[in-house]
Residue, then its C-alpha position, 0 to 999 in steps of 0.5 A: x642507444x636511448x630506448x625509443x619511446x610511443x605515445x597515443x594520439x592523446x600523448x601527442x595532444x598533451x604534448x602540444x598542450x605542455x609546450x602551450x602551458x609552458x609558453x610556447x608559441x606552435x607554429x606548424x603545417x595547415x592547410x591553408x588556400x589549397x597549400x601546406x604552409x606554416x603557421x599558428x596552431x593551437x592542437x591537433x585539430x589545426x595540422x592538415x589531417x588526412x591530406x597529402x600532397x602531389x609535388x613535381x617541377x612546376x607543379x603542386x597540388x593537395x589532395x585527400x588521403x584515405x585515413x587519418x595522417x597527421x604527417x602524411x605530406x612531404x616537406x612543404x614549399x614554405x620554410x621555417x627560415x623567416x621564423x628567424x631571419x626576417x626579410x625585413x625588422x628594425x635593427x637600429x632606432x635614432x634618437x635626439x638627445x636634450x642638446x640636438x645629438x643623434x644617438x643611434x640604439x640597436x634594437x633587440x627583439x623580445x624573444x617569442x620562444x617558438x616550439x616548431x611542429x612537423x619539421x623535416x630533416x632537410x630544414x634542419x640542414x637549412x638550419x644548421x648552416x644558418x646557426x653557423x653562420x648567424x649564431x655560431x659565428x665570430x661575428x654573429x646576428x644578435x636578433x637571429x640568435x636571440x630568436x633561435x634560442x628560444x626554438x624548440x624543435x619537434x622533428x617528423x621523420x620523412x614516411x614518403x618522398x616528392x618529386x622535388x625532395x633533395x635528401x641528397x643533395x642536402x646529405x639528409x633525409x629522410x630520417x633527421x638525425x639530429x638538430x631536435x629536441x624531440x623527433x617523431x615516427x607516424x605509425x598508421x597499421x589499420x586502425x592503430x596509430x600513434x607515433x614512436x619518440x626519439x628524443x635529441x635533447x635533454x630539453x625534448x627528454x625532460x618534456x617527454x617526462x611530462x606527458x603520457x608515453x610507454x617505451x615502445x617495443x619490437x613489434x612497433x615499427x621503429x624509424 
């Protein structure tokens, strides 16, 4: 088994920052009109630091936590699902040609390549049964594939459940066990607190080559 890796709070800005400089969009959790959803990040700054969440059949609501987690929610009410497949896009263009004929032309997105920040293993089950069926297919979907390709994915381990998680049902959880490129355990013991690395692929190796990170050792909680 590959040693398990620690990096800073500086380490995980730095990591943000190379998957910005080598193009990445970063899309992960923020607070937003009272709710952890998804959306645009551009560092550190933009995750929902020291907020937590109260989720119960019917019920949400957010609420301060008495330190600094960056991670310290459960999964959000959002997906990353509509990242890639799209309720609504234009999957076909007709055009006339000089003599009046139709001409149909599929239309392929530009592909955004996208790095996913904080995901939970549960969307990663979501996301491998979409990858089945939209991408690994006989018959696969062009513009879903053409958008997953283009994923990097760095995972958040579960350190708490809700009162509407799933692990079970979903055989996952609350650790991920596959399906990232990089997968991150929040260590916060008084007032040390970085995050301990597993990597899932060479992608998410070769990234963590890039930034500041030392192994981690037994005396570090490990996920």
């Amino acid at each position: 088994m590959e040693s398990l890796q620690r990096i800073d709070l500086v380490g995980f800005g730095s990591l943000l920052a190379q998957l910005q400089a080598e193009g990445y969009t970063l899309i992960g959790p923020r607070l937003e009109a009272g709710t952890i959803d998804y959306g645009a990040i551009e560092g550190p700054d933009d995750l929902p630091i020291g907020w937590r969440d109260e989720q119960s059949p019917g019920r949400y609501r957010t609420l301060p936590r008495n330190d600094r987690a960056h991670f310290g929610f459960n999964a959000t009410p959002a997906s990353f699902k509509t990242r890639l497949h799209r309720s609504e896009e234009t999957v076909l263009e007709v055009q006339r040609g000089e003599q009046g004929e139709l001409r149909f032309v599929p239309v392929i997105p530009a592909v955004k390549k996208q790095a996913w920040i904080g995901a939970r293993s549960c969307e990663l089950a979501a996301l491998a049964i979409q990858d089945r069926v939209l991408k690994d297919s006989a018959d696969p979907d062009p513009r879903y594939a053409a958008r997953r390709e283009g994923v990097f994915i760095v995972a958040v381990h579960c350190g708490q459940a809700g009162g509407t998680c799933f692990c079970t049902s979903m055989n996952a959880g609350p650790k991920a066990e596959g399906g990232f490129d990089l997968a991150l355990t929040e260590i916060l013991d008084g007032p040390e607190h970085h995050f301990v690395v597993e990597t899932g692929s060479d992608a998410g190796a070769a990234l963590l080559e890039r930034i500041p990170h030392s192994q981690a050792t037994d005396t570090q909680p490990a996920p």
